[in-house]
C-alpha positions as CSV (number, residue, x, y, z in Angstrom):
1,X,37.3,99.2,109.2
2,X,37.0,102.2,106.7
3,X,40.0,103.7,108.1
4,X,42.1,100.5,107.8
5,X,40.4,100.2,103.8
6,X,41.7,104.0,103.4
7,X,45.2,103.3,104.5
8,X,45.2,99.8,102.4
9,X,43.7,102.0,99.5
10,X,46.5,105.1,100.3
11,X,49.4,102.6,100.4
12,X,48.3,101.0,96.9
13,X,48.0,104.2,95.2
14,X,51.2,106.0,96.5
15,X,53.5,102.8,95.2
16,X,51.8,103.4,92.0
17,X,52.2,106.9,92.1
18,X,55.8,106.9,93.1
19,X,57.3,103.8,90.6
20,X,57.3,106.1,87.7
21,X,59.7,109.0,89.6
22,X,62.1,106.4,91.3
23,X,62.9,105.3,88.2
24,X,63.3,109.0,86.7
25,X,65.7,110.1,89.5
26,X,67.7,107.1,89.0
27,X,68.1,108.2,85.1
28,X,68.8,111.8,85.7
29,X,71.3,110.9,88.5
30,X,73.1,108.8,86.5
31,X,73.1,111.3,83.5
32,X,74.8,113.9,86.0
33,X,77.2,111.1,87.0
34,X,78.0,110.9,83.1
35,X,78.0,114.4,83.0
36,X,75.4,114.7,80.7
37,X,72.1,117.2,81.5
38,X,69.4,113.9,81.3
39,X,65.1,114.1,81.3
40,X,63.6,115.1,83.7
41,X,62.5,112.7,86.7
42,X,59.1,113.3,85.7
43,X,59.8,111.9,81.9
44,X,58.7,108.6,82.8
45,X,55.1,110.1,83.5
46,X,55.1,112.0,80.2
47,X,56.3,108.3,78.5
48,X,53.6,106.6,80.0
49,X,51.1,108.7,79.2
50,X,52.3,109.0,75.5
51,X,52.1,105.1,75.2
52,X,48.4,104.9,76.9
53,X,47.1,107.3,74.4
54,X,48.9,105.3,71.5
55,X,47.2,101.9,69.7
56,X,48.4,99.0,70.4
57,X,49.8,97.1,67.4
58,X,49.7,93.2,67.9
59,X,51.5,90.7,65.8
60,X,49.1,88.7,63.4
61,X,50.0,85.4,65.1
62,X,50.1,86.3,68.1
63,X,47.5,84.2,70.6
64,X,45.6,85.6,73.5
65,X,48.4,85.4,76.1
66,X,50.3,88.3,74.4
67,X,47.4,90.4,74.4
68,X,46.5,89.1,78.2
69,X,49.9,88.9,79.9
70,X,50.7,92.3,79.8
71,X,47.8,93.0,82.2
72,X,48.5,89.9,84.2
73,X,52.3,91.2,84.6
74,X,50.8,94.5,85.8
75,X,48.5,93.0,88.5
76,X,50.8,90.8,89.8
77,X,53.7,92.9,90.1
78,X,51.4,95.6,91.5
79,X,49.5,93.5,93.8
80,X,53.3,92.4,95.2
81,X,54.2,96.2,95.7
82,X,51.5,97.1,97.8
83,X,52.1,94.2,100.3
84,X,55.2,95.3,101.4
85,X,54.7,97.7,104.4
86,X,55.8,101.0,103.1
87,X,54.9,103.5,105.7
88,X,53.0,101.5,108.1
89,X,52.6,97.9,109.2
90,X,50.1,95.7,109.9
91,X,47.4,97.0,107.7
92,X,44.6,95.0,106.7
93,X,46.0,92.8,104.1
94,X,49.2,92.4,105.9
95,X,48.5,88.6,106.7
96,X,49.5,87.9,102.9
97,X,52.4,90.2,102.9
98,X,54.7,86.8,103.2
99,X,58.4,86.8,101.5
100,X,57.1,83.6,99.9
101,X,53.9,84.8,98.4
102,X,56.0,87.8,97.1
103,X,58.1,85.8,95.6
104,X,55.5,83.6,93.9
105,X,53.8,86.4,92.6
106,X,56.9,88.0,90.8
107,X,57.5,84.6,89.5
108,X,54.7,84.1,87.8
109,X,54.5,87.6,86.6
110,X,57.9,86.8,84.8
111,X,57.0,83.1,83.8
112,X,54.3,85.0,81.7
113,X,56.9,87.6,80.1
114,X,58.6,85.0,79.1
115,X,55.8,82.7,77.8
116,X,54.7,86.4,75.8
117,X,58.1,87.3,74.2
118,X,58.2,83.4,72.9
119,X,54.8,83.9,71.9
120,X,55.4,86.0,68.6
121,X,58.1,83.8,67.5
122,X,60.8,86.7,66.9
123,X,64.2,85.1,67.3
124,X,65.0,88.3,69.9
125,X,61.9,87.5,72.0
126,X,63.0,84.0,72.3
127,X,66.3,84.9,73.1
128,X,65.4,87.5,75.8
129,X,62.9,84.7,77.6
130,X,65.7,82.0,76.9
131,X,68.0,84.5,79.3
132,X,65.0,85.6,81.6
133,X,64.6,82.1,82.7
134,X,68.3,81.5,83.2
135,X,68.9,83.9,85.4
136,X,65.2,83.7,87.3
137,X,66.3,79.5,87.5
138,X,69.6,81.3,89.5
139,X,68.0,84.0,91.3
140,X,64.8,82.5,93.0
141,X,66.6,79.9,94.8
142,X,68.9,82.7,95.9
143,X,65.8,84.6,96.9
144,X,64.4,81.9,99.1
145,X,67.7,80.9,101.0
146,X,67.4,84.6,101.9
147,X,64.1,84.3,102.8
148,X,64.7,81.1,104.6
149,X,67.7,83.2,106.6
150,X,65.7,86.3,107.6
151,X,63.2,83.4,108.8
152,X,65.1,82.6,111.5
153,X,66.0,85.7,112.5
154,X,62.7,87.1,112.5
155,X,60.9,83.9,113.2
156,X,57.9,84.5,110.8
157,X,58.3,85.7,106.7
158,X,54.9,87.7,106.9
159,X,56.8,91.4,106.3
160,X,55.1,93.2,109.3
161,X,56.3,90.7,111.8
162,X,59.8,90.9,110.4
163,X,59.6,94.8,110.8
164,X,58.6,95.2,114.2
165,X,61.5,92.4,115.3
166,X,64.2,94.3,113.3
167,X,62.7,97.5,114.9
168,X,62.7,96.3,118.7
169,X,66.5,95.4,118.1
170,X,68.4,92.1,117.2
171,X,71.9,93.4,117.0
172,X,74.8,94.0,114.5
173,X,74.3,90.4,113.2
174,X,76.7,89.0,110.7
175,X,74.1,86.8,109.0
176,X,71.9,89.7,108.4
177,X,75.0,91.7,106.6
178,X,75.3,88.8,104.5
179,X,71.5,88.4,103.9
180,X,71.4,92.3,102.9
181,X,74.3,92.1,100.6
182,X,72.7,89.0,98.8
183,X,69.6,90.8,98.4
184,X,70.8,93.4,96.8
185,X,72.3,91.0,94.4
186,X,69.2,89.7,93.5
187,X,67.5,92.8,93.3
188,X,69.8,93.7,90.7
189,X,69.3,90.9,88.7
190,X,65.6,90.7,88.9
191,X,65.5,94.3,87.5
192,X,67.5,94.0,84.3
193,X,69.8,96.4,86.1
194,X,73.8,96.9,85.1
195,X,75.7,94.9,85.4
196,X,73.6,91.8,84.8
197,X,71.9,93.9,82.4
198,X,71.4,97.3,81.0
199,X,67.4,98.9,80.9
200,X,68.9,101.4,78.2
201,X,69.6,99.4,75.5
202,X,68.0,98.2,72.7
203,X,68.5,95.8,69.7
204,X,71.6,94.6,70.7
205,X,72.8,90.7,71.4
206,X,73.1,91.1,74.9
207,X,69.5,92.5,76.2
208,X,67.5,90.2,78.1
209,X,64.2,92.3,79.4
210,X,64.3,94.7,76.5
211,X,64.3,92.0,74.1
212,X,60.9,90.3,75.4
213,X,58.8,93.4,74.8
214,X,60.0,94.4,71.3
215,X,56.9,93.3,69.5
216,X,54.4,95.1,72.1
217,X,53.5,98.7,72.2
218,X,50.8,101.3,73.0
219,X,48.7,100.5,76.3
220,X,50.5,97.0,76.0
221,X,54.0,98.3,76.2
222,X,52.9,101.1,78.9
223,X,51.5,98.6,80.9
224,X,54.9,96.5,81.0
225,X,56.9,99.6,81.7
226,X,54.7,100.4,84.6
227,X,55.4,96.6,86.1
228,X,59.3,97.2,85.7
229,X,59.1,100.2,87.3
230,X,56.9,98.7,89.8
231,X,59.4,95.9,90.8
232,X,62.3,98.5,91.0
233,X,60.0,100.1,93.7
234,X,59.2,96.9,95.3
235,X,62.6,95.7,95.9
236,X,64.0,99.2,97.3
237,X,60.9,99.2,99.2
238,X,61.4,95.5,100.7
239,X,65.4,96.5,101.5
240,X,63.9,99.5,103.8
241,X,61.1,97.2,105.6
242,X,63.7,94.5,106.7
243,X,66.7,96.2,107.2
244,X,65.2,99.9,107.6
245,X,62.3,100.3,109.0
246,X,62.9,103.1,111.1
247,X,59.5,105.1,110.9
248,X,57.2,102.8,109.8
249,X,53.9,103.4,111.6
250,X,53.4,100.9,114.0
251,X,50.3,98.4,114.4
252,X,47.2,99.8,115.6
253,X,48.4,103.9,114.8
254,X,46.3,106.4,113.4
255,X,46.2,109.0,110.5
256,X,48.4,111.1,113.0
257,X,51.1,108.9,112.3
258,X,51.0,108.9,108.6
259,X,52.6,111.7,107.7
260,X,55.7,110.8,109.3
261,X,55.5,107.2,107.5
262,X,55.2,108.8,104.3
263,X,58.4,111.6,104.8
264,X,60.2,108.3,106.1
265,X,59.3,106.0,103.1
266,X,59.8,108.8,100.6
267,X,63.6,109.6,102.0
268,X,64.2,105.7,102.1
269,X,63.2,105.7,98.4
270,X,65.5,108.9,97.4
271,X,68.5,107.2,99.1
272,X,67.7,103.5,97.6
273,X,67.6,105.4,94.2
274,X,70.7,107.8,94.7
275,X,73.1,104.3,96.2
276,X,71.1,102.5,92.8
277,X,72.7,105.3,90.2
278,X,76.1,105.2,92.1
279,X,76.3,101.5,91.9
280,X,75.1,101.1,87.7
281,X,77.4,104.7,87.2
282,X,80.9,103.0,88.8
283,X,80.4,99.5,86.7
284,X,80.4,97.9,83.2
285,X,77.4,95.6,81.9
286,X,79.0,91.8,82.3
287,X,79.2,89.3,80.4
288,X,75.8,87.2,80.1
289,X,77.7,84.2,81.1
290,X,78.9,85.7,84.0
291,X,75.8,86.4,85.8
292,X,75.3,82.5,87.4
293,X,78.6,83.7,89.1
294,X,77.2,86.8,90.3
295,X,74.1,85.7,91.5
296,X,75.6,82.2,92.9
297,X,77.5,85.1,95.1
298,X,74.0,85.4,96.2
299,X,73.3,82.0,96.6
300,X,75.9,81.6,99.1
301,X,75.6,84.4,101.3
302,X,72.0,83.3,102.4
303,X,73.1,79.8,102.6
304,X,75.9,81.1,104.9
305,X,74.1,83.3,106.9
306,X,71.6,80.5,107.0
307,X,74.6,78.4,108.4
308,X,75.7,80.9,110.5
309,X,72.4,80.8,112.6
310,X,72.4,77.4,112.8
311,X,75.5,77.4,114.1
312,X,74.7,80.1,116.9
313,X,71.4,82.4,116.9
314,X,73.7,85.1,118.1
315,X,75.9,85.5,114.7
C-alpha cells in the first residue's frame, strides 16, 4: 500500500516537474527552426518562479471567482495529468483514470477560464472566452466520438485497460489511424497551439487563451501558466499511453521497473515535443473562422473510425 501511495505520489510530482521543460524545448526548437538562438528550456522555470515571488494585482471589480479560478484551473488540470499512466499502469487511482472523467475535468477547468476572463469585464477577456467556448463547443464533441471509437477497440475508456490492449496487440487498424490523427487535432486546439492559435502573441485581435488572462498576474498568472503547460503535457502524455505505450510498467511491477518507465516516458515526451515544434514551425496561424473546419476534420475522423468498427471490428 505505501509503495503503491509512493508511485501515485512519484507519478504526480514528475508531470509537475516535467510540464515547465516540455514546453521550453518546444520554444527553443522552434527558435532554431526560425533560426534564431531562443531561451533556454529551462526559462519557463525561471518565469514561473519570477511570477510566484511577484504580487498579485486584481481588478477592483473583480468577484471571488477571478481570485478562485486560477487555483481551481490548476487542480483540475493537474489532477487530469496525473491520471494518465505515464510510466506505469494500474496504480492506485487508476480506476478514475477514464477518457470521460478527463475530459470533464478539462472542461470544467476551461468553463472557469472563461467565466474568469468575462469576469473583469475587459472587452479582450470577453472576446478571448467568447472564442474559448466556440472552439471547446467544436472540440469536445470531437473529443468524445474519439473516445467513443478507442472504446470499442479497447472495450473499456479507463486508460490502463486501454494500454495493456494496445500493448498485447490489435493490429495496423485503420480506425485507430483515423482516431490518432483526430486527436492530434484536438490536442492542438485545446492548447492554443498554431494554427488554431498562437501561445506567443499578445494584444492582438486574433488571441483566444492569451486574451483571458490579461488582467491576472503574480501567483495568479503563474498559476495559469502552470495549468497550460500542464495540458500540453497531458495531451502528449495521453497520445503515448494509447497509441504508444511501449514501456509502460505493467500492473502489479515493482520499483525495479521504474526506471525503465521513466527513460520510456521521458523519450516519448522529447519526440511528442520535437513532431509539436515541426508541426507549429512548417504552418501559419489560421483564420479564427476557420478553425470549426479544422476541428470538424476532427469530428469526422472519430465518427468514421467509429463507423468503420461498426462496420467490421477488424478495420
Amino acid at each position: 500500500m505505501i509503495g503503491d501511495l509512493l508511485i501515485q505520489g512519484g507519478q504526480m510530482l514528475v508531470v509537475l516537474a516535467l510540464a515547465p521543460l516540455v514546453t521550453g524545448v518546444v520554444r527553443k526548437l522552434k527558435a532554431r527552426l526560425y533560426r534564431k538562438r531562443g531561451a533556454s528550456v529551462i526559462q519557463p522555470y525561471r518565469d514561473l518562479a519570477r511570477l510566484f515571488r511577484k504580487e498579485a494585482v486584481v481588478a477592483e471589480g473583480a468577484s471571488w471567482l477571478f481570485r478562485a479560478a486560477p487555483y481551481l484551473i490548476f487542480a483540475m488540470t493537474w489532477v487530469a495529468a496525473a491520471l494518465v499512466p505515464t510510466f506505469a499502469s494500474g496504480l492506485l487511482f487508476s480506476w478514475s483514470a477514464d477518457l470521460i472523467a478527463i475530459t470533464a475535468l478539462l472542461g470544467s477547468a476551461r468553463f472557469f477560464l472563461a467565466l474568469a476572463g468575462m469576469d473583469v469585464g475587459t472587452p479582450f477577456g470577453g472576446l478571448g472566452s467568447s472564442r474559448e467556448m466556440m472552439i471547446s463547443s467544436l472540440a469536445e464533441p470531437a473529443m468524445i466520438m474519439l473516445v467513443f471509437c478507442l472504446a470499442l477497440v479497447a472495450g473499456s475508456t479507463q486508460l490502463s485497460t486501454v494500454a495493456e490492449v494496445m500493448l498485447s496487440g490489435v493490429g495496423l487498424r485503420v480506425s485507430l489511424a483515423l482516431a490518432l490523427i483526430g486527436l492530434m487535432i484536438v490536442a492542438v486546439a485545446e492548447n492554443a497551439r498554431i494554427p488554431v492559435d498562437n501561445p506567443s502573441t499578445h494584444l492582438e485581435l486574433t488571441m483566444v487563451h492569451e486574451a483571458m488572462v490579461l488582467e491576472y498576474s503574480g501567483r495568479h498568472l503563474a498559476l495559469i501558466e502552470l495549468s497550460a503547460q500542464l495540458k500540453l503535457l497531458l495531451y502528449i502524455s495521453l497520445i503515448a499511453c494509447v497509441f504508444a505505450p511501449w514501456g509502460i510498467a505493467p500492473v502489479g511491477a515493482g520499483l525495479a521497473h521504474m526506471p525503465l518507465g521513466i527513460a520510456a516516458y521521458l523519450g516519448k515526451l522529447a519526440i511528442g515535443a520535437v513532431l509539436l515544434a515541426v508541426f507549429e514551425a512548417s504552418l501559419a496561424k489560421m483564420r479564427v473562422f476557420r478553425v470549426p473546419d479544422f476541428l470538424g476534420a476532427a469530428l469526422m475522423l472519430g465518427l468514421l473510425g467509429t463507423l468503420l468498427l461498426f462496420v467490421s471490428r477488424g478495420l
